[in-house]
N, C-alpha and C positions, 0 to 999 in steps of 0.2 A: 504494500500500500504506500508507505515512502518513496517508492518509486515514480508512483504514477502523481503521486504532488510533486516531486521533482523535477519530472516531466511538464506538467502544467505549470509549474511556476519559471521555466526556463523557456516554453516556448514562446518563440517570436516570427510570427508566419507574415511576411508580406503579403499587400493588397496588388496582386500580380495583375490582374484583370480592371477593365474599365467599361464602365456601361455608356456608351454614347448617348443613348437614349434621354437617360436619366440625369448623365453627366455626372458618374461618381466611380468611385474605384473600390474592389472589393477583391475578399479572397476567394479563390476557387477552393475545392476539393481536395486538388494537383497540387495547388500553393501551400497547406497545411499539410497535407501527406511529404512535401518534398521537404520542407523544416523541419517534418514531427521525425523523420526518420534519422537521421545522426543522436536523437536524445534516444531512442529506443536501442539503435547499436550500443550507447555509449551504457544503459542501465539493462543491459538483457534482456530487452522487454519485446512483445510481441503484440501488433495490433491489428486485430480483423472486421474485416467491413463485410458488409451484408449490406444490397440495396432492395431488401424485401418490400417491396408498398402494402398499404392496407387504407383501405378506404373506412374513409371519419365521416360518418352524416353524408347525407347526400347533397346536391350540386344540381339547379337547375337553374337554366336563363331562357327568359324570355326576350326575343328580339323582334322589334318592328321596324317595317321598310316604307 
């Protein structure tokens, strides 16, 4: 468990990515997996992702033309 707070209190994940749209800059996925990985070499540590979905309440729109 010291691990993984040493971990989080060490990382520092640049905002790699930029939304034009919106006009802001933000971290990806990529950006946070490619900083978080030197802390887990360096504490022996191992982290698995799962991008399983699950649907929360349902989602309806209505659109008029």
């Amino acid at each position: 468990m010291k691990e993984l707070v040493e971990i989080q209190a060490n990382l520092k994940a640049k905002k790699g990515q930029y939304n034009a749209f919106g006009k802001y800059h933000y971290r990806s996925c990529e950006d946070i997996l490619e900083a978080v990985k030197p802390l887990l070499k360096a504490h022996d540590c191992v982290l698995t992702l799962s991008d399983t979905t699950h649907a929360i309440g349902s989602i309806s729109s209505n659109f008029e033309y």
